[in-house]
MDTraj code that builds the backbone (N, CA, C; nanometers):
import mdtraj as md
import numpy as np

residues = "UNK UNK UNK UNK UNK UNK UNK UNK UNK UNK UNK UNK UNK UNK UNK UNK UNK UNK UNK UNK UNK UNK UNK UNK UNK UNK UNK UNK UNK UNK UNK UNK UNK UNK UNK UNK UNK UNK UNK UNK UNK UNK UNK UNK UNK UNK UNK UNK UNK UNK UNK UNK UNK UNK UNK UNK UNK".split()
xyz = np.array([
    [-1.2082, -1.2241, 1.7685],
    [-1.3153, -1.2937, 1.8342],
    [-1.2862, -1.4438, 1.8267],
    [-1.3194, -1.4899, 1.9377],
    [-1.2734, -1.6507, 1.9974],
    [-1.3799, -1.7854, 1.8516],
    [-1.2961, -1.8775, 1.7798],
    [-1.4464, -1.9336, 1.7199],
    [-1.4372, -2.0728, 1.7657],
    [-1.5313, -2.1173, 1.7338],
    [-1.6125, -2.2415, 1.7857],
    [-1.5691, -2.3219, 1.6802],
    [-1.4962, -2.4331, 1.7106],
    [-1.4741, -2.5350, 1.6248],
    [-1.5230, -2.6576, 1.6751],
    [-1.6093, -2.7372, 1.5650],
    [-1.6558, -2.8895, 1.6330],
    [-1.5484, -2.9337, 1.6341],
    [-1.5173, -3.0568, 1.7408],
    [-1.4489, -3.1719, 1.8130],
    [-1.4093, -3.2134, 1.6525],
    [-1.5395, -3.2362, 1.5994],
    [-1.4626, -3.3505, 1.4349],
    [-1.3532, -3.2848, 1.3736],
    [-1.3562, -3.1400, 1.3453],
    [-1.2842, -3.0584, 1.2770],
    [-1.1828, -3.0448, 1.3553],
    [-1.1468, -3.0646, 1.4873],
    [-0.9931, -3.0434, 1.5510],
    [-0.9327, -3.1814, 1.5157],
    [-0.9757, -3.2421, 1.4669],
    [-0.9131, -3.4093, 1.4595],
    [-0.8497, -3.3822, 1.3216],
    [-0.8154, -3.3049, 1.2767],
    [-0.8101, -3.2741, 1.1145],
    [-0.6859, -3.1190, 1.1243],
    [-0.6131, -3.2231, 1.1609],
    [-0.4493, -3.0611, 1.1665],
    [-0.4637, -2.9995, 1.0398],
    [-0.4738, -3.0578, 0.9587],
    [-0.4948, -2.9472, 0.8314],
    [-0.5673, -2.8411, 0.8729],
    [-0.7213, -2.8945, 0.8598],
    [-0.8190, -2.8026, 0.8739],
    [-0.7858, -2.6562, 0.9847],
    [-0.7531, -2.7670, 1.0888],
    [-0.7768, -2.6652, 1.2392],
    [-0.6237, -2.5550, 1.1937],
    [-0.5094, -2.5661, 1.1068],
    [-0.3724, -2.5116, 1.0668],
    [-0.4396, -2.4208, 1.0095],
    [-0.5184, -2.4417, 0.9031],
    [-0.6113, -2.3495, 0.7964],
    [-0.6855, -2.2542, 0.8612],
    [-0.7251, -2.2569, 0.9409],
    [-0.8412, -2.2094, 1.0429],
    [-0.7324, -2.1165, 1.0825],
    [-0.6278, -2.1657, 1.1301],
    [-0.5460, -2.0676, 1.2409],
    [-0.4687, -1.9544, 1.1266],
    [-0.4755, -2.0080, 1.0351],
    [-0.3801, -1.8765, 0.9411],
    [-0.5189, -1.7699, 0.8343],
    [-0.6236, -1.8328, 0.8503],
    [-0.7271, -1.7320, 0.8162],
    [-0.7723, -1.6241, 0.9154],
    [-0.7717, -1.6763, 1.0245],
    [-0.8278, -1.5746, 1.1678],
    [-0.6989, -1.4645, 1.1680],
    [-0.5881, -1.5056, 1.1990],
    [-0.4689, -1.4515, 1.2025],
    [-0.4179, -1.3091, 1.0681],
    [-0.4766, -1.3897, 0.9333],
    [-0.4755, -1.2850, 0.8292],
    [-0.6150, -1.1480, 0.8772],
    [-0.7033, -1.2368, 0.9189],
    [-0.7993, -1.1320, 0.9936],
    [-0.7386, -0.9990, 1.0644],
    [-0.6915, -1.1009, 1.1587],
    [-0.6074, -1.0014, 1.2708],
    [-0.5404, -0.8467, 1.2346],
    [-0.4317, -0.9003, 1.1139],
    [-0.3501, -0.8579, 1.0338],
    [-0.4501, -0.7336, 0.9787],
    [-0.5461, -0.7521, 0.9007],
    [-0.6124, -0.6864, 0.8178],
    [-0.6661, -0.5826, 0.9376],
    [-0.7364, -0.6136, 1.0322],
    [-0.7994, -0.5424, 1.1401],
    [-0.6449, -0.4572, 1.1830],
    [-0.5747, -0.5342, 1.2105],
    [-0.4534, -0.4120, 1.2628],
    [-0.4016, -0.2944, 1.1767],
    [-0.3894, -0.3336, 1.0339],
    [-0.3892, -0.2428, 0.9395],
    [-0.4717, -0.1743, 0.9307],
    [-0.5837, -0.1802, 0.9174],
    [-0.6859, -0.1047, 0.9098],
    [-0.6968, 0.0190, 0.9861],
    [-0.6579, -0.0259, 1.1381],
    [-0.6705, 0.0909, 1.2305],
    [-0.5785, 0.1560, 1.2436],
    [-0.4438, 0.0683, 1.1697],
    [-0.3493, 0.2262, 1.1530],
    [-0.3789, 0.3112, 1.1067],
    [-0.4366, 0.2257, 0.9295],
    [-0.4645, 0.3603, 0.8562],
    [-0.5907, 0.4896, 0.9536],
    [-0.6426, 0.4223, 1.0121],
    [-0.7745, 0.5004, 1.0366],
    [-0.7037, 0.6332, 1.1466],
    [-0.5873, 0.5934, 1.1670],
    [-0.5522, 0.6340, 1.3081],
    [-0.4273, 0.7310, 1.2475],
    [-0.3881, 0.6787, 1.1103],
    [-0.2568, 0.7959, 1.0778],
    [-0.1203, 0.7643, 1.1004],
    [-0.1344, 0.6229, 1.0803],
    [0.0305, 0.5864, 1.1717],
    [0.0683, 0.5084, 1.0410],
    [0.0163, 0.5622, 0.9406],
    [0.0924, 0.5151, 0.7812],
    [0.1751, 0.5802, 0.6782],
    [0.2565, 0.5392, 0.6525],
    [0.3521, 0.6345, 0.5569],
    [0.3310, 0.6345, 0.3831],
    [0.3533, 0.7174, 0.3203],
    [0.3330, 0.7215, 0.1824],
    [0.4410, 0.5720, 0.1697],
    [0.4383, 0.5605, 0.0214],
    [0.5097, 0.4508, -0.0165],
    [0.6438, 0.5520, -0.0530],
    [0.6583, 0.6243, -0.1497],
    [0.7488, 0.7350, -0.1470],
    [0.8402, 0.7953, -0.0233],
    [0.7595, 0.8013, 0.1055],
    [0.8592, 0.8702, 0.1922],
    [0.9194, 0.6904, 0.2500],
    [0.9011, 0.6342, 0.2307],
    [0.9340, 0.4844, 0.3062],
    [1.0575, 0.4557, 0.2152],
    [1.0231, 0.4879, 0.0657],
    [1.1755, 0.4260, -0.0043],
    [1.2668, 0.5483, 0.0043],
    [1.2401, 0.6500, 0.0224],
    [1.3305, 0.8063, 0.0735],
    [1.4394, 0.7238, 0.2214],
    [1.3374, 0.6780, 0.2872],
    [1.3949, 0.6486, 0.4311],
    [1.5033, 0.5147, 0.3943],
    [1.4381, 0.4842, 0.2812],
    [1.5129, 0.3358, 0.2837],
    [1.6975, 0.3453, 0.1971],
    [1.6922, 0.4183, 0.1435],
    [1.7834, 0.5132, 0.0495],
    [1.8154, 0.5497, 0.1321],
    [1.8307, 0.5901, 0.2214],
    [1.9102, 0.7373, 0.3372],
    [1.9898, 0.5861, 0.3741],
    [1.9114, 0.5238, 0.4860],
    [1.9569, 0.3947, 0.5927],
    [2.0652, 0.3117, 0.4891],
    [2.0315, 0.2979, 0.3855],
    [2.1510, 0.2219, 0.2730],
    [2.2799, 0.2907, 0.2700],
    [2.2608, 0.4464, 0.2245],
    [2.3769, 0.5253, 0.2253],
    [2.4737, 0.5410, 0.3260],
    [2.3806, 0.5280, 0.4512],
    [2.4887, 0.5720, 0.5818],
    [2.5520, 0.4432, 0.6118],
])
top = md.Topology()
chain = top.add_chain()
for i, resn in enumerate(residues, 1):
    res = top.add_residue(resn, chain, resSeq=i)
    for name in ("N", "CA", "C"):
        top.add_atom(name, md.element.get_by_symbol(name[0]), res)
traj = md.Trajectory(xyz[None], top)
């Protein structure tokens, strides 16, 4: 969702930088989320199985 920042607070690259990597971790969290909800996640176990195979070959 789009947010509303006052004019004062864009004058302030910090702030408005800060702003952009909190929404973004949002994002992140929301996208994860609906994997899990959705099933498109792997054990931690079958991921280092896969990761062990791809090393060997």
């Amino acid at each position: 969702m789009p947010k509303i920042i006052p004019i004062k607070e864009l004058k302030d690259m910090t702030k408005v930088s800060e702003i952009c990597r909190k929404e973004r971790i949002y994002k992140d969290l929301e996208i994860a989320e609906s994997d899990i909800l959705s099933g498109r996640t792997k054990t931690a176990g079958l991921v280092l199985k896969e990761l062990q195979r791809k090393t060997v070959e």
